[in-house]
N, C-alpha and C positions, 0 to 999 in steps of 0.2 A: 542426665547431665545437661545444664543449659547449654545455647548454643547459639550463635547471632553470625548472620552474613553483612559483610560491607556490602552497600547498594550505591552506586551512583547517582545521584536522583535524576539528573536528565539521561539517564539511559531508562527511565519507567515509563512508558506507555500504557495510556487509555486502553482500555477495551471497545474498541465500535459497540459492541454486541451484532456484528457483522459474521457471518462466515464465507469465506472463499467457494472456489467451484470443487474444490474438495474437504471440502468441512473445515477446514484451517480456519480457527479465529483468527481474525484482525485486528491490530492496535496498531492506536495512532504507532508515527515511525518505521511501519513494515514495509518494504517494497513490493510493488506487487506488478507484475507483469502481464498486458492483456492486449487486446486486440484494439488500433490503435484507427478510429474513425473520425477525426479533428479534422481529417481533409475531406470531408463530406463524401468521401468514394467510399462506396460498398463493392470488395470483392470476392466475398466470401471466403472460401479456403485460402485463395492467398493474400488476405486482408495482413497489411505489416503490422509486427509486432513490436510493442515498445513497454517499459515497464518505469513508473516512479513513484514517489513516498505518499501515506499518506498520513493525512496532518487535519490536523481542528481548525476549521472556519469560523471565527464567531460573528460575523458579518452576518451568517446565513442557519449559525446554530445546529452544524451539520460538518462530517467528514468528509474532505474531501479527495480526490487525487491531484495534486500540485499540480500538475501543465492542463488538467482538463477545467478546472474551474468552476466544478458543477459535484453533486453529491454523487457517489458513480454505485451502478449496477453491480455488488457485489459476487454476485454469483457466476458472474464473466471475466472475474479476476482471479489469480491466483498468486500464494505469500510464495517470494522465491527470497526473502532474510528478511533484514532491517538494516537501519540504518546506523546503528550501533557496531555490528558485527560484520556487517557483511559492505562498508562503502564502497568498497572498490563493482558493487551491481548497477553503479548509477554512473559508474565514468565510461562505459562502453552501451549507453540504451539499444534497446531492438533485439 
């Protein structure tokens, strides 16, 4: 028997073809929470954490993370939702 799901279209995210520090694929929209070195201090284990979305650059032709501005190291990041499902991860960061 046929069978068809309603889709949202802005809830469809890219595929980076990225994976997390746990094998979690990445698409555009997923928040992703990591270890947060914008203020130039390296403090290793208790370096702060902060997590936000990440989103297509076409400037640079690359994904990026919204407040870092640059294509980021996936593999020191990790999917904790999206932005679809889960906004309320992005109104309390760290």
């Amino acid at each position: 028997m046929p069978f068809a799901y309603r889709v949202r279209p802005e809830t469809v995210g890219q595929y980076t073809g990225l994976k997390d520090k746990n094998g979690t694929e990445i698409y555009e929209g997923d928040i992703v929470h990591y270890k947060d070195y914008s203020n130039g201090v390296y403090l290793s284990d208790q370096q702060p954490m902060t997590r936000d979305v990440v989103k297509w650059n076409p400037d640079t032709g690359g994904y990026i993370v919204r407040s870092m501005g640059f294509t980021f190291k996936a593999k020191t990041y990790e999917v904790i939702g999206n932005i679809h499902q889960n906004p309320e991860l992005l109104e309390a960061k760290g």
